[in-house]
N, C-alpha and C positions, 0 to 999 in steps of 0.2 A: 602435599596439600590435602586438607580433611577432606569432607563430600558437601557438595553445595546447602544451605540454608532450605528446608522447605516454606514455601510461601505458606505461613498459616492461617486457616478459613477466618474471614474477617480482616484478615493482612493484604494490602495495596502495595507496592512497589516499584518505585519509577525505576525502569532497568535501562530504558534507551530513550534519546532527545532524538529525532529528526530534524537535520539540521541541511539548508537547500546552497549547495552551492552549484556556479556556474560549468568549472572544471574537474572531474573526479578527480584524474592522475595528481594536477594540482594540488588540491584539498589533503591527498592521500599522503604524498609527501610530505606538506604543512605539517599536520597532524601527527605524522610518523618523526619528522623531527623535532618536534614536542616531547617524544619519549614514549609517546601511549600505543599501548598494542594494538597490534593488528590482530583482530580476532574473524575478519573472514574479509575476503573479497572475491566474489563471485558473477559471474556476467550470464543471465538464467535464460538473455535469450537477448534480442537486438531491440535495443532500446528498452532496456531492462538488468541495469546493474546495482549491485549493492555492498557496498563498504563500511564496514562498522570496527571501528576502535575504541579502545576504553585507558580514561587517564590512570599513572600509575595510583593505585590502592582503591582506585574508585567501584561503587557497586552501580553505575550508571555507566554507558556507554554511549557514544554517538554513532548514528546510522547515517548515510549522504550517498547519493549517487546518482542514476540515469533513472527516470522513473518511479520516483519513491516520495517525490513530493511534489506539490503545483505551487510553494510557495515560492515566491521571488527571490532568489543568490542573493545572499549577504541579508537579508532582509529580518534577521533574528538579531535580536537585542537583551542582553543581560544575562545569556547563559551563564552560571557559576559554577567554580570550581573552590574548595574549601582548602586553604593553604596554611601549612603551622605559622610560617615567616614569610611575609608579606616582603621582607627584605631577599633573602635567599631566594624565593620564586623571580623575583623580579632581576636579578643576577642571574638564574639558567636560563629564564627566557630571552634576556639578552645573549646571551653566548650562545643563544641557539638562531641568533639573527633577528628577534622579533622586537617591533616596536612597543614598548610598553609604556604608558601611563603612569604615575602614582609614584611611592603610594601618595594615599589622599584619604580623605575621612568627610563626610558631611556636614556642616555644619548643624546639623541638627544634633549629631550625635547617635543618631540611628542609621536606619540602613537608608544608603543612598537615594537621591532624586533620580530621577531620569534624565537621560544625557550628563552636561555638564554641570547641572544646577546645582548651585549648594556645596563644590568641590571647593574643601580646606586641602589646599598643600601639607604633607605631610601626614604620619600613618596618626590615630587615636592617642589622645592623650596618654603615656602608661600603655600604649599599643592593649588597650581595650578590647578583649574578645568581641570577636563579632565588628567591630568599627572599622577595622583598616583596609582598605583596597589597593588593586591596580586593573588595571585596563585595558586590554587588547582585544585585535582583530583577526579574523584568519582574512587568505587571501583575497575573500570575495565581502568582507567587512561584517561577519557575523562578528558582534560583539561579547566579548567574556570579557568575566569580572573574576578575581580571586579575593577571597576574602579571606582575613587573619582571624582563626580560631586555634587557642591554646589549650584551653577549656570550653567546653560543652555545658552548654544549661543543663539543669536536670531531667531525667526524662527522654533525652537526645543521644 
């Protein structure tokens, strides 16, 4: 493995989501049987732990545990994850027990409504970069989305 990216002056980069769930061990699992690393989980002191895994290829990460956020379990909506095969993801995430959605497309043709609005059964017409989804929860109903990209806009 080369040596990491340096962030260059004027460059931003989303590395980690804080994401609030109810149960760590719980969550930990979830997530671990997703397939995503486990890149630390550390307990710094009593009432005070922190768990952070990253999906496979991703340069983002999720962080979740005892003291690291006030926001409300389950309480995050739309997290995404960028998937070649909206079909094949939705096949591992079953075989790994998880309830899945989709896919689906909006009718608009662009990127999804919130919540259920708008949901066309079935992925993008021609599975359309960027159109097709699916839809799942972790244990405590933070919601992710995966979206089908084959190709990258330019620039991306």
């Amino acid at each position: 493995m080369g040596s990491p990216t340096v962030v260059q002056p004027g460059e931003m980069r989303l590395e980690v989501v804080v994401v609030p769930v109810s149960d760590v061990d719980r969550a930990k699992n979830f997530y671990e049987g997703l397939g995503w690393r486990l890149d630390a989980d550390l307990t710094v002191e009593d009432g005070y732990h922190v768990v952070q895994l990253t999906p496979p290829g991703s340069g983002c990460s999720i962080i979740f545990g005892e003291g690291v956020t006030t926001a409300p379990p389950g309480s995050y909506q739309g997290l995404q994850l960028s998937v070649y095969d909206v079909d094949a993801a939705k096949a591992d995430l079953e075989s790994r027990g998880v309830e899945v959605t989709g896919p689906f497309h909006d009718a608009t043709g662009i990127f999804h409504h919130a919540g259920m609005a708008g949901r066309v059964d079935g992925p993008a017409p021609d599975h359309a970069d960027y159109g097709s989804f699916l839809a799942f929860s972790d244990p405590d109903g933070n919601g992710w989305l995966c979206q089908e990209i084959r190709t990258r806009l330019p620039g991306r």
